[in-house]
C-alpha positions, 0 to 999 in steps of 0.5 A: 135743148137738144140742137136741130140738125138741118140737111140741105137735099136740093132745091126747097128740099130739107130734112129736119132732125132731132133726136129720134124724129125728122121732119122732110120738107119737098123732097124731089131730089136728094142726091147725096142720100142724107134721107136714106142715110137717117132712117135707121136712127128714125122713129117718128118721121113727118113728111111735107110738100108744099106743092104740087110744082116738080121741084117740091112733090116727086111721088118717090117719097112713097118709098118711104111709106113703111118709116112714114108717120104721116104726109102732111101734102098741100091741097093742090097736090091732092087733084094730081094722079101721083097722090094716088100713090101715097097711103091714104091712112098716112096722109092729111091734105091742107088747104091754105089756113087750115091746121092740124094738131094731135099729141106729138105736132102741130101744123099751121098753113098759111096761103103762097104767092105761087102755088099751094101753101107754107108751113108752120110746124111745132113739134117739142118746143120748136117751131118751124117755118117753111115757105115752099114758093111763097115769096115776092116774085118781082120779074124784072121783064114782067108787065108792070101789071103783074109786077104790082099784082106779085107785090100786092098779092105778097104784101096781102099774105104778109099782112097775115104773118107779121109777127111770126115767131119761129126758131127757123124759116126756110125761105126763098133766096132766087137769082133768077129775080136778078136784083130783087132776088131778096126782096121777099126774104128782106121782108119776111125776116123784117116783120116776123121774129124768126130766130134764124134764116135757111135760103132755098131755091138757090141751084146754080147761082152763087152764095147769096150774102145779105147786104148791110140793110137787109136786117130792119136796124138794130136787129141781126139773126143768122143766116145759112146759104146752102148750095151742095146736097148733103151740107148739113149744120146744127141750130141752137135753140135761140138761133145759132148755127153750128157746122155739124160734126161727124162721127 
């Protein structure tokens, strides 16, 4: 099967292709281009934002109404004035749990730890998690209070994918969380069958390494840290990342 090739925007932010459609996941910036730069080779083109938080919806992805299949937007966005700018004749909203199919995808959402939703997306045979901000949000100075209240509510939403199978996930890596930075991450890729691991939210900080212990024993599944816009690389159906080749 015809590999996936993966751009890293910024931030959450990712644009998914294979073959003649493409899949953008919260897309608020994307300084190299790589979004333009894909149109022209474009049919079938599926937009998603997790959230309504800056740094996952900006209302500049209007600009791409005309090439736009279909938004695919979390509930929570819906209640802002920007939604108002999108076409409504292209536009579904999920609330958590919700999904949606016709004959070219299908949309699983599952709840957050922040706000809004994640994303399951099937589309030719492959599928694709996308975690917007749900994630174990342990701050180290927080109150032991909401300390236990993030673990809980994670572990909760946890409940509801163990044994998730995906080819890819998209996950948050933030070392703003200091040493639980891969806590969330940790877990996820223990008690799902991802195929292979995208870190997100990792502006500013370092390539994360997964440590020794961070795959349950026996089981290993690879990983990409991006950290500059534009880097790109190609995935394997069964999980293998590949330095994209131009030209």
């Amino acid at each position: 099967m015809e590999p996936l090739q993966i751009t890293y925007l910024l931030n959450s932010g990712f644009l998914v292709r294979r073959g003649r459609w493409a899949i953008i996941f919260d897309d608020y910036l994307d300084p190299a281009g790589a979004v333009d730069a894909a149109l022209p080779g474009v049919e079938e083109l599926y937009i998603f934002a997790s959230h309504a938080h800056f740094d996952h919806f900006n209302v500049d992805i209007k600009k791409y109404a005309a090439a736009a299949t279909h938004y695919f937007l979390s509930s929570d966005i819906q209640r802002t004035k920007r939604a108002r700018e999108l076409p409504a004749e292209k536009l579904t909203f999920l609330k958590t749990y919700d999904a949606y199919a016709d004959a070219a995808i299908r949309i699983t959402s599952f709840d957050s730890t922040d706000e809004g939703t994640s994303f399951l997306v099937e589309k030719d045979g492959w599928r694709i998690f996308h975690a917007g901000d749900f994630n174990w949000w342990h701050w180290e100075d927080d109150t032991e209070e909401n300390i236990k209240f993030a673990r809980n509510g994670f572990m909760k939403q946890m409940k509801r994918l163990d044994g998730l199978a995906a080819d890819v996930a998209f996950f948050p890596v933030d070392g703003r969380l200091g040493d639980a930075l891969d806590w969330g991450a940790r877990e996820f890729c223990r008690r799902t069958e991802v195929k292979a691991l995208v870190t997100m939210h990792s502006v500013g900080y370092p390539r994360w390494k997964p440590k020794k212990d961070f795959f349950a024993p026996g089981r290993r599944i690879p990983v990409w840290v991006p950290t500059q816009p534009g880097e790109t690389r190609s995935l394997l159906l069964g999980g293998e990342f590949q330095n994209h080749k131009r030209g």
